[in-house]
ZABAVEX-34505 format. One line per field, with one value per residue (C-alpha): residue number from 1; residue in one letter; z, x, y. Coordinates in steps of 0.1 Angstrom, whole numbers, plus 5000, padded with zeros to 4 digits. Layout:
N
pos: [NUM;...];
code: [A;...];
pz: [Z;...];
px: [X;...];
py: [Y;...];
This chain:
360
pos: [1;2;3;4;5;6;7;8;9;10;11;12;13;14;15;16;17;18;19;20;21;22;23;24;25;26;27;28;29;30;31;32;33;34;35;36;37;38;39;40;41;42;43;44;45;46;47;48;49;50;51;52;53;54;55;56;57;58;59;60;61;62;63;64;65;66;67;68;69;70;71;72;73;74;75;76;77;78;79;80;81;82;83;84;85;86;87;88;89;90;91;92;93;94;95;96;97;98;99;100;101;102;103;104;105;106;107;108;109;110;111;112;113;114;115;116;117;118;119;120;121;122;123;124;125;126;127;128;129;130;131;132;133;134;135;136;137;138;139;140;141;142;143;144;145;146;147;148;149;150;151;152;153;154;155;156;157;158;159;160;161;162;163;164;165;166;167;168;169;170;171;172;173;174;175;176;177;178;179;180;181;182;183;184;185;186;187;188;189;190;191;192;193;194;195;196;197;198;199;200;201;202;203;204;205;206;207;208;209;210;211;212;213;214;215;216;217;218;219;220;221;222;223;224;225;226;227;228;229;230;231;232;233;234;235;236;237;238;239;240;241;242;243;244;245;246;247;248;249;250;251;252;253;254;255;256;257;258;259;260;261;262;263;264;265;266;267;268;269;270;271;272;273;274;275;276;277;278;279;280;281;282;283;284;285;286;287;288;289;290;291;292;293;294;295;296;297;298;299;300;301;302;303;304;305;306;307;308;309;310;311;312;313;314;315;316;317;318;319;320;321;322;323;324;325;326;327;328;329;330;331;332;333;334;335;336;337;338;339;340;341;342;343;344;345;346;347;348;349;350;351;352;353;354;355;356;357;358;359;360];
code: [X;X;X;X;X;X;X;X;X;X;X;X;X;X;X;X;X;X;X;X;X;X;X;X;X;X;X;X;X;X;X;X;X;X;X;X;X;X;X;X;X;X;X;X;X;X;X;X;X;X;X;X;X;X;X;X;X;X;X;X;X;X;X;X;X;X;X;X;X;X;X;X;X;X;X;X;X;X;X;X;X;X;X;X;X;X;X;X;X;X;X;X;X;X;X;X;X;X;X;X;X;X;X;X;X;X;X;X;X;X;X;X;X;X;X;X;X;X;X;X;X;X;X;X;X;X;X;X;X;X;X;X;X;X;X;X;X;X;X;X;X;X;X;X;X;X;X;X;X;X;X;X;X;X;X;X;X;X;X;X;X;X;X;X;X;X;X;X;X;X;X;X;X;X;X;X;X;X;X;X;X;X;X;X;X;X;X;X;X;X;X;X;X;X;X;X;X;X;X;X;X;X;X;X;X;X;X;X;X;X;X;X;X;X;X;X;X;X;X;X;X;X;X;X;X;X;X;X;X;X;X;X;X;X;X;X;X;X;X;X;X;X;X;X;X;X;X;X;X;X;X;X;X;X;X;X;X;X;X;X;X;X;X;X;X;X;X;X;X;X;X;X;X;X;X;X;X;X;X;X;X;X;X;X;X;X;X;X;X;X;X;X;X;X;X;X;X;X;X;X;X;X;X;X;X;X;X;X;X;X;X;X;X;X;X;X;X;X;X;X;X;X;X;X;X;X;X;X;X;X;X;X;X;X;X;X;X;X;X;X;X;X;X;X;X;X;X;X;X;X;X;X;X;X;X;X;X;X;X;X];
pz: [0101;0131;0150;0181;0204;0238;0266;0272;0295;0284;0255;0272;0299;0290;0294;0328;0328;0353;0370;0346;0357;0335;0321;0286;0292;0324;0345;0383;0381;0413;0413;0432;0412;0424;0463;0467;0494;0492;0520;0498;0515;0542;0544;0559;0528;0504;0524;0520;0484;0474;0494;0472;0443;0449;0441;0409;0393;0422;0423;0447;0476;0463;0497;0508;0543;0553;0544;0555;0593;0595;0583;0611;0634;0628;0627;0651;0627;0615;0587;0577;0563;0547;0509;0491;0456;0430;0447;0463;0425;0427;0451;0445;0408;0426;0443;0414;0395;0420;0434;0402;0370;0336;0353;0388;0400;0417;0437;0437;0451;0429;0435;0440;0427;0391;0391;0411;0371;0353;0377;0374;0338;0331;0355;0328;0356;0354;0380;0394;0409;0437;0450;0475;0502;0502;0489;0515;0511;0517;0536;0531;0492;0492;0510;0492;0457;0468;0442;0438;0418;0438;0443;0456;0473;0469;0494;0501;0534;0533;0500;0467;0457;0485;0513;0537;0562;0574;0606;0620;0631;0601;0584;0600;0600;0559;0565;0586;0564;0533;0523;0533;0498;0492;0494;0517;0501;0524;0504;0530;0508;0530;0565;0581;0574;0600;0636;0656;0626;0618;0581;0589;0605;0633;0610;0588;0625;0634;0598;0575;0542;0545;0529;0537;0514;0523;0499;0508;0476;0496;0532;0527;0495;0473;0446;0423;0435;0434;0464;0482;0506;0522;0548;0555;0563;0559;0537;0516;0511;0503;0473;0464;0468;0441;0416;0423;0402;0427;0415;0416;0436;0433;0465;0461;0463;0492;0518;0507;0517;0554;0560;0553;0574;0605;0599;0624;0632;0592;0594;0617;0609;0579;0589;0616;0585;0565;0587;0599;0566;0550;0577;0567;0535;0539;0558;0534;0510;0530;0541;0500;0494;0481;0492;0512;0535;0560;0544;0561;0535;0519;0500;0496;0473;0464;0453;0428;0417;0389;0365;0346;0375;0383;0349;0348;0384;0370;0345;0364;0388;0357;0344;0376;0373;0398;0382;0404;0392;0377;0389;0362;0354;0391;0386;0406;0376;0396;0417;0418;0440;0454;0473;0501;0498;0522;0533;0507;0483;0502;0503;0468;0458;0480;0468;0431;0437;0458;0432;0411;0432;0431;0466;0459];
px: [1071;1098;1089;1103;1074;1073;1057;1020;1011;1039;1023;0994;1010;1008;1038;1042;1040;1058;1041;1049;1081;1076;1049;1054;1058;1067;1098;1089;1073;1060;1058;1040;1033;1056;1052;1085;1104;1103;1131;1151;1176;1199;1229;1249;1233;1248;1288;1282;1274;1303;1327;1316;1323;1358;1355;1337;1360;1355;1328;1300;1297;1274;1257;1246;1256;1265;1232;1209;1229;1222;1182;1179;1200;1173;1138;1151;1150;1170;1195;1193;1162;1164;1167;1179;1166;1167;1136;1108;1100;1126;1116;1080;1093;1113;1081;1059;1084;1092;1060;1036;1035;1011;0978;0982;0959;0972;0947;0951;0927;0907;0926;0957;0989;0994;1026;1012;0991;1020;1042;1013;1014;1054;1051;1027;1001;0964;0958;0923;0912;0886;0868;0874;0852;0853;0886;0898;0911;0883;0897;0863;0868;0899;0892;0860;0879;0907;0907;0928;0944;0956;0994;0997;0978;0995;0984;0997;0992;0995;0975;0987;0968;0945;0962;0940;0958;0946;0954;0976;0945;0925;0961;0963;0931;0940;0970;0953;0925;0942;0956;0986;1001;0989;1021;1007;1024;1024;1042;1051;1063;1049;1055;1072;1050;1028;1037;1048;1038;1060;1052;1041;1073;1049;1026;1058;1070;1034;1029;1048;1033;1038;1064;1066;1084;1099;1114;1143;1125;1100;1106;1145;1146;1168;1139;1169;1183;1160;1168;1147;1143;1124;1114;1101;1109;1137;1126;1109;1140;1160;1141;1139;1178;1182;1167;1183;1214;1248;1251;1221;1233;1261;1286;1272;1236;1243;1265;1237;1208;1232;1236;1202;1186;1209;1198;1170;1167;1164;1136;1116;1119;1105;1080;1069;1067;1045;1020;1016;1013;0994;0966;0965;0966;0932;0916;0916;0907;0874;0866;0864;0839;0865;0864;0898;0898;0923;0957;0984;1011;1028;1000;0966;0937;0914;0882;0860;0822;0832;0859;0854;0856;0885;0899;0899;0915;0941;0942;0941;0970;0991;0984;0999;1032;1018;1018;0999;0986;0957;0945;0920;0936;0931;0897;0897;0886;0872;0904;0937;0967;0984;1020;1030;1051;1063;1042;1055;1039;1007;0996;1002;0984;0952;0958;0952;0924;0902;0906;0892;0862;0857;0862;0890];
py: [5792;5780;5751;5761;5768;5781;5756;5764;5788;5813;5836;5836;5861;5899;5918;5937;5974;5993;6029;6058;6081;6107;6135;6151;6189;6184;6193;6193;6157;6139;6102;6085;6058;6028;6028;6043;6055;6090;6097;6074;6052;6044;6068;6038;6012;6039;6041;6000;6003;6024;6005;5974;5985;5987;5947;5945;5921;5892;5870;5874;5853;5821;5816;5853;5840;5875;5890;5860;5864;5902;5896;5868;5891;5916;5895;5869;5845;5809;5826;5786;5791;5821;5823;5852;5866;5895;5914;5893;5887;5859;5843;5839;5827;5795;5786;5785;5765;5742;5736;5738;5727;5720;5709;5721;5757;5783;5804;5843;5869;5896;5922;5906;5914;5914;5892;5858;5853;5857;5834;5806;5809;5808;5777;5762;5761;5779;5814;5806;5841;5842;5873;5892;5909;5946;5944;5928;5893;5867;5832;5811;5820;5808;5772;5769;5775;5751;5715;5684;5700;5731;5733;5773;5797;5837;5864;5899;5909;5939;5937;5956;5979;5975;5984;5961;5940;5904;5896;5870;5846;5849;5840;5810;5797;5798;5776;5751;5749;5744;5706;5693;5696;5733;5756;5792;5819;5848;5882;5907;5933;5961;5946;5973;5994;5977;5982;5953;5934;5897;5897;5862;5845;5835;5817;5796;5787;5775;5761;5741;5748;5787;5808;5842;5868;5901;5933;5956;5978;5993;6008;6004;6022;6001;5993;5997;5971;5941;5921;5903;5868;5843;5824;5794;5754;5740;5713;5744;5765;5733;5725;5763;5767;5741;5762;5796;5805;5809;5842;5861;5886;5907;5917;5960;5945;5926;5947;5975;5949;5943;5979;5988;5959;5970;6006;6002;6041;6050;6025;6031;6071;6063;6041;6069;6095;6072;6062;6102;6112;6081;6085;6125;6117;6092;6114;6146;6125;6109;6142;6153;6123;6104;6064;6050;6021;6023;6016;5996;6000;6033;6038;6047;6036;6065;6056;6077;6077;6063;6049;6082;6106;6083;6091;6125;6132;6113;6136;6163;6150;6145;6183;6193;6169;6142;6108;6080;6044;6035;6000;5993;5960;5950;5947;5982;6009;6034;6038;6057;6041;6070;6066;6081;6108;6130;6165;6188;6158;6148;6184;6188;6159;6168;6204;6189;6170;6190;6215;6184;6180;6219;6224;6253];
């Protein structure tokens, strides 16, 4: 048998699985598995993309100076501190190798995202998960589960699969509260898709030991992309920058990323759409008996009777062509995460399962 070993932590991670795309038998397939845009993207991030290609032979720029000016342009924030990453996934990655390592904890929530495990483990340190409160992310749980030997604390706010928002009060009373040597991790993948909302750049201003992480995958469309950033100290994205290869993005990724962040009126249309059709969407799905907290994201969490009933609506959804996510392994069995389409898509959906519920 080889000798070569991996370090620990690392075959104790199962291996990611990605929403399903596709439904044997099936041609006109709806998916709304993946929190995807479904008004796709920015006609101007698409002109930007093709125009980049034009230079596939150069060298991207090592710095992403050009991108990091038009997000601070945008947010009103210090480019300076701005790192940029291959989705959000990148950047989170740098934190939990730079800041953690074999004997250090890093607290994530019940139901939080699957990844923040899996990052703790590569980074050889041990995911300590506390619960939540009504799915909804629980601050004294967190403080009281805090050790000498915590390193990182990872929240997404808005939560995945949740939905369920924390406000900016409750956020920082988690900083403050935490030690002086415990990294904040604040992932804003679904910010926009709060109104008025900062994803946090508020609380890293007022905080030193928060980062705040941000997706163009979601609202902006360009999941196919995988670019992300963060923000946060100086001294944080100094040490972070250290570990992030000079070419991790390429020149097409980038001048999509600047044209889709400047594409304000794409963004908020979108953001308009959602939260019309996510708050129709909740409601038919209350009014069948179905549990859904209010969602802040562009998606919903349906909740059923039981992990059975929850089973066979999936079921049911997929017999029609609609493929959503089952979040059994986020400790949420009886639930079905359902993304935001637009109406043709939401009325199908409801069509489906209140035919489920034998209510047509």
């Amino acid at each position: 048998m080889s000798q070569i070993t991996p370090q620990p932590g690392i075959m104790d991670i199962s291996l990611y699985v990605s929403g399903q795309a596709t439904v044997a038998g099936k041609e006109d397939v709806l998916k709304l598995s993946s929190n995807e845009n479904p008004y796709g993207f920015s006609d101007a991030a698409r002109e930007a993309y093709i125009r980049a290609v034009q230079n596939l032979h150069r060298y991207p720029n090592t710095d992403h100076g050009p991108l990091r000016a038009a997000i601070g342009e945008i947010h009103g924030l210090d480019p300076a501190r701005i790192i940029c990453g291959v989705g959000s996934d990148e950047v989170l990655q740098f934190v939990a190798q730079c800041f953690s390592g074999p004997g250090d904890e890093i607290i994530t929530t019940e139901h939080g995202f699957s990844m923040y495990p899996i990052l703790a483990k590569a980074a050889g340190a041990t995911p300590v998960e506390v619960p939540e409160k009504d799915r909804r992310i629980d601050v004294d749980a967190i403080l009281g589960a805090v050790t000498d030997k915590t390193r990182i604390v990872f929240i997404a706010n808005p939560a995945n699969p949740t939905g369920t928002f924390l406000e900016r009060d409750e956020v920082v009373r988690l900083a403050r509260g935490l030690p002086e040597n415990v990294l904040l991790v604040h992932d804003g993948a679904y910010t926009e898709f709060v109104e008025g909302f900062d994803g946090g750049a508020s609380v890293v201003d007022d905080c030193p030991n928060v980062i705040m992480t941000r997706t163009f995958s979601k609202i902006y469309g360009l999941g196919g992309l995988r670019i992300g950033w963060g923000y946060a100290s100086q001294e944080i994205i100094d040490v972070l920058s250290r570990v992030r290869q000079p070419f991790n993005l390429s020149e097409p990724q980038m001048a999509a990323a600047i044209a889709a962040v400047r594409d304000v009126v794409f963004t908020e249309r979108c953001r308009a759409d959602n939260a019309r059709w996510r708050d129709w969407l909740r409601n038919a799905l209350v009014q069948m008996g179905v549990g859904c907290d209010e969602s802040f994201a562009n998606f919903v969490l349906a909740r059923f009777d039981s992990p059975e009933e929850a089973e066979a609506c999936d079921a049911a959804l997929k017999e029609d062509g609609i493929i959503v996510r089952r979040v059994a392994g986020y400790n949420l069995p009886d639930c079905l995460r359902i993304t935001v389409g637009d109406e043709a898509a939401c009325r199908r959906v409801i069509h489906v399962i209140a035919t489920f519920k034998g209510m047509r």
